[in-house]
VOLUM-858522 format. One record per residue (C-alpha): residue number from 1; residue in three letters; chain; x, y, z. Coordinates in nm, 2 decimals. Example, Ala and Ser with C-alpha at 12.3 -4.5 7.8 and 13.67 -1.06 7.14 Angstrom:
// VOLUM-858522
<r 1, Ala, A, <1.23, -0.45, 0.78>> <r 2, Ser, A, <1.37, -0.11, 0.71>> 
***
This chain:
// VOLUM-858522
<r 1, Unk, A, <-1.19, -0.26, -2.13>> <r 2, Unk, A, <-1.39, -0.58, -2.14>> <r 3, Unk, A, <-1.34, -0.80, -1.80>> <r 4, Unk, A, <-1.37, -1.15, -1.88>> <r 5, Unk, A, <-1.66, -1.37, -1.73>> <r 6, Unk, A, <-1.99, -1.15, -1.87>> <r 7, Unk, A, <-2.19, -0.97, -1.59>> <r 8, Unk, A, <-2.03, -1.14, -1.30>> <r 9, Unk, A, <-1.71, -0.96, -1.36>> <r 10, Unk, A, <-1.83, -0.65, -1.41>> <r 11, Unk, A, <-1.81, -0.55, -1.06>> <r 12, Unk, A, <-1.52, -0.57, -1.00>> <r 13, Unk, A, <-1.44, -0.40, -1.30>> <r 14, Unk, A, <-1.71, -0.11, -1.21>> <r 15, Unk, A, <-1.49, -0.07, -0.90>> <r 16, Unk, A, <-1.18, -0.03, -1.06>> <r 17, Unk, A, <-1.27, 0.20, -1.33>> <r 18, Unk, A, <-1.62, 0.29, -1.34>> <r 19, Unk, A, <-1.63, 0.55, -1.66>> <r 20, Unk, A, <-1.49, 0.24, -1.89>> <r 21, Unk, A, <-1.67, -0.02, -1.70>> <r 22, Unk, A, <-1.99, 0.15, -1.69>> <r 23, Unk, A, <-2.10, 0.10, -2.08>> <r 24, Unk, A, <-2.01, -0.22, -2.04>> <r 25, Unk, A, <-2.30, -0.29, -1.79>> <r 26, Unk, A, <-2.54, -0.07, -2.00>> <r 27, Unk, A, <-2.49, -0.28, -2.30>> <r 28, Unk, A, <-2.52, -0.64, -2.08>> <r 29, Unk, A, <-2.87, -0.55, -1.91>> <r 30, Unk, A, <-3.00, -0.28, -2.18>> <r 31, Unk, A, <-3.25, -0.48, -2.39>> <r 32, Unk, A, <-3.41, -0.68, -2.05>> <r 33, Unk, A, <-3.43, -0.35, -1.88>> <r 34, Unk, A, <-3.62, -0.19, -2.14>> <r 35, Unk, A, <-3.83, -0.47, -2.29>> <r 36, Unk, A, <-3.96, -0.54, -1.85>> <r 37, Unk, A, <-4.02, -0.13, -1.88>> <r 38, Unk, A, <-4.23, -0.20, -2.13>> <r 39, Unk, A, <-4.47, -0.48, -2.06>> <r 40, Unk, A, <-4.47, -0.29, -1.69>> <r 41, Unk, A, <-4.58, 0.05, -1.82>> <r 42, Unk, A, <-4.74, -0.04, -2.18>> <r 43, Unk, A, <-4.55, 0.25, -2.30>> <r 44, Unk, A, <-4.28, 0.31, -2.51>> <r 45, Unk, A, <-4.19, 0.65, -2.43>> <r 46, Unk, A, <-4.24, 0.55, -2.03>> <r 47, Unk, A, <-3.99, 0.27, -2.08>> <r 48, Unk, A, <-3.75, 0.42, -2.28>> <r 49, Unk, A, <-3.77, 0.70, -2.01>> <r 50, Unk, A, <-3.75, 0.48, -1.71>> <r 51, Unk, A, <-3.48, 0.28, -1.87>> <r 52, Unk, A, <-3.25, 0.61, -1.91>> <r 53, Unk, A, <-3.35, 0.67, -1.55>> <r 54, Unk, A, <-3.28, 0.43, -1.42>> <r 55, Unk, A, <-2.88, 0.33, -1.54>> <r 56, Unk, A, <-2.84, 0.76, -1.51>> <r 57, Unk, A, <-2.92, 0.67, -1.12>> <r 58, Unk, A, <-2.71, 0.37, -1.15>> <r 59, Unk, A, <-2.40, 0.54, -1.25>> <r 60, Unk, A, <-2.48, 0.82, -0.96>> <r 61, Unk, A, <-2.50, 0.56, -0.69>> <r 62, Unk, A, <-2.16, 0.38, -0.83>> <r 63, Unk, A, <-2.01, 0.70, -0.81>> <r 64, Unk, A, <-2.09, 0.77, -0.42>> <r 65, Unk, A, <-2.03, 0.38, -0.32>> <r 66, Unk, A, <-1.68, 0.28, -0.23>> <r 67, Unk, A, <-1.50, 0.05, -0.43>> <r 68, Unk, A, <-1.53, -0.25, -0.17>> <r 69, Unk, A, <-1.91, -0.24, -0.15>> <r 70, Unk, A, <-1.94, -0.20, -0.58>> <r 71, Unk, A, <-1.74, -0.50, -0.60>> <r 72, Unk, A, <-2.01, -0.71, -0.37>> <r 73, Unk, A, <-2.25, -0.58, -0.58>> <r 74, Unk, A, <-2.52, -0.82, -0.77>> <r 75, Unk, A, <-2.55, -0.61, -1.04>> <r 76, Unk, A, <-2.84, -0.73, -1.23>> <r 77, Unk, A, <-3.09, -0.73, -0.91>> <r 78, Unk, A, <-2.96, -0.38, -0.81>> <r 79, Unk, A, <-3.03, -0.21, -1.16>> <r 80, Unk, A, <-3.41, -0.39, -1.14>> <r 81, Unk, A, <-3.45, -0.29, -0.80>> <r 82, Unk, A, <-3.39, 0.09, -0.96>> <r 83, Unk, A, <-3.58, 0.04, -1.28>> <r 84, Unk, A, <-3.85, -0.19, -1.12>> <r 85, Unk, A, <-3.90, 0.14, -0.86>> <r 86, Unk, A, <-3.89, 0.33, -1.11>> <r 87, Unk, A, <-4.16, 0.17, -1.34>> <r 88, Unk, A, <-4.34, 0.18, -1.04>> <r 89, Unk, A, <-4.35, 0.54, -0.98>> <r 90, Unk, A, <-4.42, 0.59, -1.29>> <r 91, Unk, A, <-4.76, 0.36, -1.35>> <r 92, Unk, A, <-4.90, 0.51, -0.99>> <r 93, Unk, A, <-4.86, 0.87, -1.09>> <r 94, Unk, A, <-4.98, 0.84, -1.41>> <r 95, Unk, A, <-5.29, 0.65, -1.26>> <r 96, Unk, A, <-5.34, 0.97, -1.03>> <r 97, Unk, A, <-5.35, 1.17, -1.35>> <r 98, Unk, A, <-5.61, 0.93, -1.52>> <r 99, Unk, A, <-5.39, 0.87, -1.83>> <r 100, Unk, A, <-5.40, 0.59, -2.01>> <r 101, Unk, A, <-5.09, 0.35, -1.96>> <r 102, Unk, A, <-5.14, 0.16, -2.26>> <r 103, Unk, A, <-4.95, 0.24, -2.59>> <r 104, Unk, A, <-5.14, 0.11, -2.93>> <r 105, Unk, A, <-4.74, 0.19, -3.11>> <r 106, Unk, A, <-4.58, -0.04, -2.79>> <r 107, Unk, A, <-4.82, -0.39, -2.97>> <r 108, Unk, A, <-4.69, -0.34, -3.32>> <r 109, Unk, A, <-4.36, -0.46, -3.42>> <r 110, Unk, A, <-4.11, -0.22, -3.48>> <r 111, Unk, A, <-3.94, -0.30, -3.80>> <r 112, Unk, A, <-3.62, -0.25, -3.66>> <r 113, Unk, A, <-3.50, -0.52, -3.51>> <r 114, Unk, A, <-3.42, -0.32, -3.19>> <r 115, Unk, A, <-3.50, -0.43, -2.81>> <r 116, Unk, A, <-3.87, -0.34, -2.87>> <r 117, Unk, A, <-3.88, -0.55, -3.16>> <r 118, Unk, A, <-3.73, -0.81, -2.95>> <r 119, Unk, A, <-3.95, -0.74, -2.61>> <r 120, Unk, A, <-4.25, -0.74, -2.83>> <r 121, Unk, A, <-4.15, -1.09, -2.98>> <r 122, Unk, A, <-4.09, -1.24, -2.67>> <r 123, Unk, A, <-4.39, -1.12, -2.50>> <r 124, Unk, A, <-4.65, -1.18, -2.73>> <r 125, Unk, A, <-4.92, -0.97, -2.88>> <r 126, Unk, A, <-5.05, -0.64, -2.79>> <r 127, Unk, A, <-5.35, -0.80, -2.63>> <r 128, Unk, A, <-5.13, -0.99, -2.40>> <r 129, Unk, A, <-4.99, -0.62, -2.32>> <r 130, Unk, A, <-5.29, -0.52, -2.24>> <r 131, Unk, A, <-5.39, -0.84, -2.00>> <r 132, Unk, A, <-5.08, -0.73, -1.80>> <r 133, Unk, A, <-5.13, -0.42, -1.82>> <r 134, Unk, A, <-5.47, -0.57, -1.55>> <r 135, Unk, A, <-5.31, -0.76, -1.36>> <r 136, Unk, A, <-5.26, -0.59, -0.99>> <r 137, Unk, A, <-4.87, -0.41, -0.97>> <r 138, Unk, A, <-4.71, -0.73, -0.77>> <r 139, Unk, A, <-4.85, -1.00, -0.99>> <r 140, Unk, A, <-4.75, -0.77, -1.29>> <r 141, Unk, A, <-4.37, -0.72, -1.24>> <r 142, Unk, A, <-4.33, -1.06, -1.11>> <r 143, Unk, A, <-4.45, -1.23, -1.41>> <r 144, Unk, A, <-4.25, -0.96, -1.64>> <r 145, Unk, A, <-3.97, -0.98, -1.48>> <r 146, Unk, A, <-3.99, -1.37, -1.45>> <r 147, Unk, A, <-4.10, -1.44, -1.83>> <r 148, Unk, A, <-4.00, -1.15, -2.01>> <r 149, Unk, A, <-3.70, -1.08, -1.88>> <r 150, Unk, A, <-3.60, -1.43, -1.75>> <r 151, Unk, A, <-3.50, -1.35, -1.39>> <r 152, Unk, A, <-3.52, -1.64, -1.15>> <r 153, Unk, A, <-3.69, -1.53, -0.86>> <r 154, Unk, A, <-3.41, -1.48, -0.64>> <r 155, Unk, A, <-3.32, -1.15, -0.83>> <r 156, Unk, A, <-3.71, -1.04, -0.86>> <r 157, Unk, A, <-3.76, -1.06, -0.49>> <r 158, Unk, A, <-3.42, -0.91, -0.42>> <r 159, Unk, A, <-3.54, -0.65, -0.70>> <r 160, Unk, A, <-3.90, -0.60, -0.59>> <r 161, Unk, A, <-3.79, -0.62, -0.20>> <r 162, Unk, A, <-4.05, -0.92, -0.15>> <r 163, Unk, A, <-4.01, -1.25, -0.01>> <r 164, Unk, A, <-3.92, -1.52, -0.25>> <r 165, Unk, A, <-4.25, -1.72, -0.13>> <r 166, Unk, A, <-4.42, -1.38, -0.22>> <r 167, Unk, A, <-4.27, -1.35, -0.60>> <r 168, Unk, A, <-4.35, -1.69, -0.69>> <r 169, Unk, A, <-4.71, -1.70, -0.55>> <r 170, Unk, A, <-4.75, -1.36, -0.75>> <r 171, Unk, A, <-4.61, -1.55, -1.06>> <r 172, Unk, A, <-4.84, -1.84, -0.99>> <r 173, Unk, A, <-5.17, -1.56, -0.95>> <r 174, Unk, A, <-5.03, -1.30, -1.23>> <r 175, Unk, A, <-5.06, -1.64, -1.51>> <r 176, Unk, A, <-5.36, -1.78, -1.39>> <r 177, Unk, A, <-5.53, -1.43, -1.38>> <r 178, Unk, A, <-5.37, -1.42, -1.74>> <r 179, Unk, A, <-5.53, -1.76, -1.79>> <r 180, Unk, A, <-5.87, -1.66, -1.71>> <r 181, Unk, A, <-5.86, -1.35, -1.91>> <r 182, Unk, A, <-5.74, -1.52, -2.20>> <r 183, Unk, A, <-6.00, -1.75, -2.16>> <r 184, Unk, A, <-6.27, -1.50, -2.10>> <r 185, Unk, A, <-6.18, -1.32, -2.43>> <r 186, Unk, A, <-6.20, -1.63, -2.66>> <r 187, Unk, A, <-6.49, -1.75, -2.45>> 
***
């Protein structure tokens, strides 16, 4: 089964057949899923966790929606709203525990050319991992999900549950916070 017209299809698809449909959508939002979990959490074992989690609970959900209300859905925002509450969860209970969030194997390049090969190429070095990994929760996810993921804002405030005004003005702090730490450390 591959309904024509990428992701936008694929609900109505999902509601038609969701056991064929479904690994469809896995594959379409897999890698940007993962490679956000990642900058969010600084962990590769946390992302690849959350990212299981996350389209698991998807498929759940699809299966207790009816038909009408999977085919209105906006697919990509309603998997980050999962994996973004997820990630979430996640970095707040593991700060409760005092473990560290940060992954030294998440900054080196897998030689595999994988999504955390990618994710780590397109968001930089482990130091820049570890800048986010600063930043306060809301700036964090907006800038991932903005410049590692690509999501216009739209989708991250639908997926955070924020205001638009709110996601870009935590865009807009999250970089220059970035800025200034950058600039602190070659300073």
């Amino acid at each position: 089964m591959r309904p024509r017209g990428g992701i936008e299809a694929l609900p109505a698809a999902l509601a038609a057949d969701r056991d064929a449909a479904f690994p469809l959508l896995v594959r379409a939002l897999i890698d940007g899923v993962y490679s956000g979990a990642l900058r969010l959490l600084g962990n590769s074992a946390d992302a690849e966790e959350v990212t299981q989690e996350a389209f698991l609970r998807a498929y759940r959900a699809l299966g207790r929606y009816p038909a009408a209300r999977v085919g209105e859905l906006r697919l990509r925002e309603w998997v980050w709203t999962i994996a973004a509450n997820l990630c979430r969860n996640r970095a707040r209970d593991r700060r409760r525990r005092g473990e560290e969030t940060l992954d030294p194997e998440a900054a080196l390049p897998d030689p595999a050319p994988g999504p955390e090969a990618r994710a780590l190429a397109s968001a930089g070095s482990g130091a820049l991992a570890a800048h986010l990994a600063r930043l306060p929760w809301p700036q964090r996810a907006a800038v991932v999900l903005r410049h590692v993921t690509g999501l216009p804002h739209a989708e991250i405030a639908a997926a955070l549950g924020r205001p638009v005004g709110t996601v870009k003005s935590d865009v807009h702090r999250g970089l220059q916070q970035l800025r200034r730490q950058l600039e602190e450390e070659e300073g």
